[in-house]
N, C-alpha and C positions, 0 to 999 in steps of 0.2 A: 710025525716029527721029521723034518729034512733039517740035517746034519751038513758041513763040509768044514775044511781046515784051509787054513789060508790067510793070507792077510789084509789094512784099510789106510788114511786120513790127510788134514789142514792145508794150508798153502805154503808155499817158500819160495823160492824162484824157479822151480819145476813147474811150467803147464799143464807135464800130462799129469802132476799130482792134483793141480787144479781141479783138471777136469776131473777125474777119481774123486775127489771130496765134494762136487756140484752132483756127481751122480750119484753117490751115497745119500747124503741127504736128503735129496727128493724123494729114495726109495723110500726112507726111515718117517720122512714126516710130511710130504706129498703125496704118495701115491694114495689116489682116490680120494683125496680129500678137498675140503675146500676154507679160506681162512677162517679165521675164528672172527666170529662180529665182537670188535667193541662191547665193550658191558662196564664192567668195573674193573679195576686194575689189581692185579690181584696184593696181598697183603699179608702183614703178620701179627694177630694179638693173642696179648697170653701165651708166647711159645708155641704157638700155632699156626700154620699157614695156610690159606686161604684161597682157593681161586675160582672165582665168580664165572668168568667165561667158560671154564671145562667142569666144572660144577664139584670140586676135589678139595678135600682138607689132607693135611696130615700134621704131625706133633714134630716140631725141631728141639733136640733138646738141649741144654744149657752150654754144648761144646760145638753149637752149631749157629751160625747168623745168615743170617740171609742176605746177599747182595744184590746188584745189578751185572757186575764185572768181575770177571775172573781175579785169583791173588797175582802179585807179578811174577811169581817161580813158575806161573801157566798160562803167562799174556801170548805169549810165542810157541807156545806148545804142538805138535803137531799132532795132540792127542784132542785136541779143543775140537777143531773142526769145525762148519760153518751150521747154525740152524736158521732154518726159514723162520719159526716161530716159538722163537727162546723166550720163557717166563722169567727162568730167575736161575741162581746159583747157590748151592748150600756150602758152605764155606764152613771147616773146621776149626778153629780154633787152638785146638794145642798141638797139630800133627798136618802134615801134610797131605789132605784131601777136600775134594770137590764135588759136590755135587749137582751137575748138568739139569735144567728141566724146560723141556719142549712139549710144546702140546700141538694139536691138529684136529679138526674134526672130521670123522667121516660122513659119507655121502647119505649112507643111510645108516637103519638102526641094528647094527649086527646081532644087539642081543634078542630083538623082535624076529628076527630073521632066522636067527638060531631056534628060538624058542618055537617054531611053526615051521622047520626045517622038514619034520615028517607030514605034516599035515597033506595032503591029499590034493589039497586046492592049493599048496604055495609053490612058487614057481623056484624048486631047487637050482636051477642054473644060475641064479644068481649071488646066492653065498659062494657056490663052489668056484663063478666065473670070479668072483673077488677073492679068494684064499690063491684061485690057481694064478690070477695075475702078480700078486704079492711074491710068490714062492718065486715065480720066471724072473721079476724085481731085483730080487736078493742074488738069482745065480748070477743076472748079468754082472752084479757088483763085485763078484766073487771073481769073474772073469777081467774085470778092467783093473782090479787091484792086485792080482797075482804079482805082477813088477813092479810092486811100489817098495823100494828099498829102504822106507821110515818105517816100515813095520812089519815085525820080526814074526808074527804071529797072529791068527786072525781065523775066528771060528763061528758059526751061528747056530741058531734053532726055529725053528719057526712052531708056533703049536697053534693048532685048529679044532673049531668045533669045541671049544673046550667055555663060551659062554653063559653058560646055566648065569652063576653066581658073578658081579661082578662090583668091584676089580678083576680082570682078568688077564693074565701076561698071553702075549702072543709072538712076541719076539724076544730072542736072548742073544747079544752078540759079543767076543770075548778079543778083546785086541793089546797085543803090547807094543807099543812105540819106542825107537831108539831115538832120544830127544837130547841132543847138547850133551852127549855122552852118558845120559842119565834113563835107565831104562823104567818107563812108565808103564802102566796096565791101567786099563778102561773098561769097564762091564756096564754093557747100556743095556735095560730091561723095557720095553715098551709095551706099556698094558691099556685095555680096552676098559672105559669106563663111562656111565650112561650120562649124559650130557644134556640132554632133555628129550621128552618124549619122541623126537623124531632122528634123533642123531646120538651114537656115539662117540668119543672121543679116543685118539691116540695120545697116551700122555708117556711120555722118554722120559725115563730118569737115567743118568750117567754118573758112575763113578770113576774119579779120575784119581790115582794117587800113585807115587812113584812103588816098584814092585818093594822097597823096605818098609814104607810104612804100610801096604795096601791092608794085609793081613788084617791088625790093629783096628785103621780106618774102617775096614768089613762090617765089622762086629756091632758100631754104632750105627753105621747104614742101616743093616738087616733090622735094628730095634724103629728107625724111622719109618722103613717101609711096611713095617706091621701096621703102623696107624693111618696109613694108607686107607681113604675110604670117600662113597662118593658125601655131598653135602649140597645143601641148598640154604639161601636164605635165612628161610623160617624156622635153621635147626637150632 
């Protein structure tokens, strides 16, 4: 597990923040990967959400709805920050939080890769040449964001080899933003999860809530991210 403390994010009329929030998220939902093809769009029935392309349900429950666009107290946000391949937003209802969701696919099938990692005949340089490009990913971001003066605070984790069972987290990064005088926190978890037979998926979940409600907000997160699981079709 590789650790560092530090901080991240969005645009304003700084460049170099620009450029800092162009190079995070490529790390986050780019590297090694390649678009998601067109399929079906993802959706919500029975309080459940859906997504056909990265192949993932999970349960939103009655103090949560699903948008397009962020609420207006986080259209300007500099906790938002830019994705290449935004699904959707989970939007709270009586309290002030957000939830982020990005997906990507990867190149190949990590958990096939994982799962034949000791095998004799598979060519281990290539899990380990993709964990060790990701890790070098993450420090450069750590390096270009040290002087970004919107955020007070900023930490990560990366975790490996840990594909057996999956959903599987492989990223954890931990940032508070000084926004419009209002200080925010953002916990983005991005897990690996099997997409079809030849590819995994990276799918980012982001919670975004200012640091009074965060706490509160947490508590109904943690219950949505349990029903986290992969889905197909014919379930």
């Amino acid at each position: 597990m590789v650790k560092s403390n530090r901080p991240i994010f969005y645009h304003w009329k700084n460049s170099d923040r620009k450029r800092t929030i162009k190079i995070l998220f490529l790390v986050f939902f780019s590297i090694a990967t390649i678009s998601c093809a067109p399929i079906s769009p993802p959706y919500v029935h029975n309080d459940k959400y859906y997504n056909p392309a990265n192949n993932f349900s999970l349960k939103l429950p009655s103090s949560w709805e699903h948008r397009k666009e962020p609420p207006n107290w986080l259209e300007n946000s500099v906790c938002v920050g830019e994705h290449k391949n935004l699904q959707a937003y989970f939007v709270n209802k009586d309290m002030k939080g957000v939830v982020q969701v990005s997906s990507s696919k990867t190149s190949l099938n990590l958990k096939k890769a994982s799962d034949n990692y000791l095998s004799s005949s598979f060519n281990r340089s290539l899990i380990d040449t993709y964990y060790e490009s990701l890790r070098k990913s993450l420090e450069k971001v750590k390096v270009q964001i040290t002087n970004n003066r919107f955020i007070e605070d900023y930490s990560y984790s990366m975790y490996s080899y840990n594909l057996n069972n999956l959903p599987s987290k492989i990223i954890e990064a931990r940032i508070k933003c000084n926004d419009k005088q209002e200080l925010i926190r953002k916990e983005l978890t991005t897990y690996v999860l099997l997409c079809d037979d030849n590819d995994t998926c990276f799918v980012t979940f982001s919670l975004i809530s200012p640091i009074s409600d965060f706490e509160k907000v947490q508590v109904s997160y943690i219950d949505i991210m349990r029903t986290l699981s992969n889905w197909s079709p014919s379930d």
